[in-house]
N, CA, C and O of each residue as an XYZ file, in Angstrom:
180
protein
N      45.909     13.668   -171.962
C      46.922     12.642   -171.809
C      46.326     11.273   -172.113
O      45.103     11.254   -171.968
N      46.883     10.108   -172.503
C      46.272      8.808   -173.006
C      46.904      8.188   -172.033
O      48.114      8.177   -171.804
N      46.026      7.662   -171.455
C      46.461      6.968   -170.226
C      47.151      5.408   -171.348
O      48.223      4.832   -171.162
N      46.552      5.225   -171.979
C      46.917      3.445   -172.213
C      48.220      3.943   -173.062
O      49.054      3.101   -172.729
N      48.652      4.534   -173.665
C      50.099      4.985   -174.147
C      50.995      5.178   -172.732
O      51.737      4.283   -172.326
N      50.843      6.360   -172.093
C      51.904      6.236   -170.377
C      51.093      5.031   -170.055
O      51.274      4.423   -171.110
N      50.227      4.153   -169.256
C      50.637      2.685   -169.231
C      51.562      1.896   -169.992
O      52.540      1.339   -169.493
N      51.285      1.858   -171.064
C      52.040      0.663   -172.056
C      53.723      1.471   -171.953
O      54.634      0.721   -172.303
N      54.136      2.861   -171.521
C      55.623      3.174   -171.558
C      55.646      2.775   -169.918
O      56.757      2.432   -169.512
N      54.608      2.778   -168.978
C      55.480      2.122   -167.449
C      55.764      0.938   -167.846
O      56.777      0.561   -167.257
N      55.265     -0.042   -168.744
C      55.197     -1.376   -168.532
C      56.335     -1.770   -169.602
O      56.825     -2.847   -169.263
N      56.811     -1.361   -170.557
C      58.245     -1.417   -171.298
C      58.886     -1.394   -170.303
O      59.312     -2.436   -169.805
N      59.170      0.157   -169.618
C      60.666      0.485   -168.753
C      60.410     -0.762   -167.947
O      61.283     -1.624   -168.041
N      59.166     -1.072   -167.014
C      59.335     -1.981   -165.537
C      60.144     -3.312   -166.311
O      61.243     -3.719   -165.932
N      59.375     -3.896   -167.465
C      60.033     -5.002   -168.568
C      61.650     -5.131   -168.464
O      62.324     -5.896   -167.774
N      62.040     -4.126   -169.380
C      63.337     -3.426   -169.541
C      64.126     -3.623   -168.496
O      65.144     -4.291   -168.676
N      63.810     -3.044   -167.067
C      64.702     -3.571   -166.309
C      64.399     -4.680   -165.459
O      64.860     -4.739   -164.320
N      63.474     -5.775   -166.052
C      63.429     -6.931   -165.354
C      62.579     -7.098   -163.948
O      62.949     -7.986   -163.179
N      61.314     -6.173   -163.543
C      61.368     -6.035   -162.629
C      59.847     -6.348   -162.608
O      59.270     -6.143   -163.676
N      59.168     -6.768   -161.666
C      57.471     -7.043   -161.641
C      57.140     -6.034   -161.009
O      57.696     -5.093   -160.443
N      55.728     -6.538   -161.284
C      54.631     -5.181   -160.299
C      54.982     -5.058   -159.163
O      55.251     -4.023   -158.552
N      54.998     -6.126   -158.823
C      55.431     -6.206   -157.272
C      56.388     -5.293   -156.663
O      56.352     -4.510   -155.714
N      57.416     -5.715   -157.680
C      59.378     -5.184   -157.315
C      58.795     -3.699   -157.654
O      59.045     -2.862   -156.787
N      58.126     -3.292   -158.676
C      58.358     -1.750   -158.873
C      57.130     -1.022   -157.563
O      57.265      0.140   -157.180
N      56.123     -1.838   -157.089
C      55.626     -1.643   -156.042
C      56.571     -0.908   -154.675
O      56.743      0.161   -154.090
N      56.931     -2.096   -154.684
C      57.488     -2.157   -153.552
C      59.000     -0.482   -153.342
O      59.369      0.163   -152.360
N      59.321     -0.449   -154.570
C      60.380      0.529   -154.731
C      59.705      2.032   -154.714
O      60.250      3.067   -154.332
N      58.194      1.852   -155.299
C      57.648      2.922   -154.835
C      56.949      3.557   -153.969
O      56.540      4.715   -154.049
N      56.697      2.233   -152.491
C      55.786      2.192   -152.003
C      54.108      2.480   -152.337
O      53.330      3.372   -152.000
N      54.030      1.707   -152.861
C      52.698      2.098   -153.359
C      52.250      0.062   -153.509
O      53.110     -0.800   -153.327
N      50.798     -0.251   -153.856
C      50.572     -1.650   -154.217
C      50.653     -1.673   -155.500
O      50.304     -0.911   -156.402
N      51.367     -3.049   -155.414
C      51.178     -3.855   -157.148
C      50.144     -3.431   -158.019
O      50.319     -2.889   -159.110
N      48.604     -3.816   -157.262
C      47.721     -2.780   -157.482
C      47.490     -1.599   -158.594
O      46.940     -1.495   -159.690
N      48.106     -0.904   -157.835
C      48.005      0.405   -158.666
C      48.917     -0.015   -159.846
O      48.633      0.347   -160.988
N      50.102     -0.838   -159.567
C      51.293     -0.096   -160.957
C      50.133     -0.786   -161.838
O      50.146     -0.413   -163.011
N      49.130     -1.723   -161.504
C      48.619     -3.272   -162.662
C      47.466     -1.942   -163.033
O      47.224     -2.206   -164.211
N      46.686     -0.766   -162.722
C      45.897     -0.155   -162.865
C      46.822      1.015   -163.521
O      46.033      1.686   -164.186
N      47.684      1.384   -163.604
C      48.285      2.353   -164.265
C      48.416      1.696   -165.676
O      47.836      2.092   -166.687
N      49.512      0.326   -165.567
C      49.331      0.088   -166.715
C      48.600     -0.498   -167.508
O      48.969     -0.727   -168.660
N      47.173     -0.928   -166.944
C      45.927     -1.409   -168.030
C      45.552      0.385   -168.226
O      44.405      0.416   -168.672
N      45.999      1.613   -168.087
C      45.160      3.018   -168.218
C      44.302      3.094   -167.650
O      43.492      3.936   -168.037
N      43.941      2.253   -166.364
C      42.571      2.881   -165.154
C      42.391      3.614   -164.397
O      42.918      3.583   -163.285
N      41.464      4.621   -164.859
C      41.646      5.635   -163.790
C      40.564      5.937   -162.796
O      39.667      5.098   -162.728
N      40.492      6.955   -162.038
C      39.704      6.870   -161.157
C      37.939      7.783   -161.635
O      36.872      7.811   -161.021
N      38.335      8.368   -162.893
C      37.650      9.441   -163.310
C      36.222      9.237   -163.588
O      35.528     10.178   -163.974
């Protein structure tokens, strides 16, 4: 899987519907944090 391709498609959709790290944070419970590490492709590996 390419992480920086699924990053760069979370970070369209979050775009798309107008929404920050934060806002999509918060909707997933999870930290800003992570969504900002998903979508630079960082992983833990």
């Amino acid at each position: 899987m390419d992480e920086n391709k699924i990053g760069q498609f979370i970070a369209e959709l979050r775009k798309e519907k107008k929404l920050t790290q934060k806002d999509l944070a918060a909707q997933l419970h999870i930290t800003d944090k992570a969504v900002s590490k998903w979508e630079r492709g960082v992983s833990h590996n």
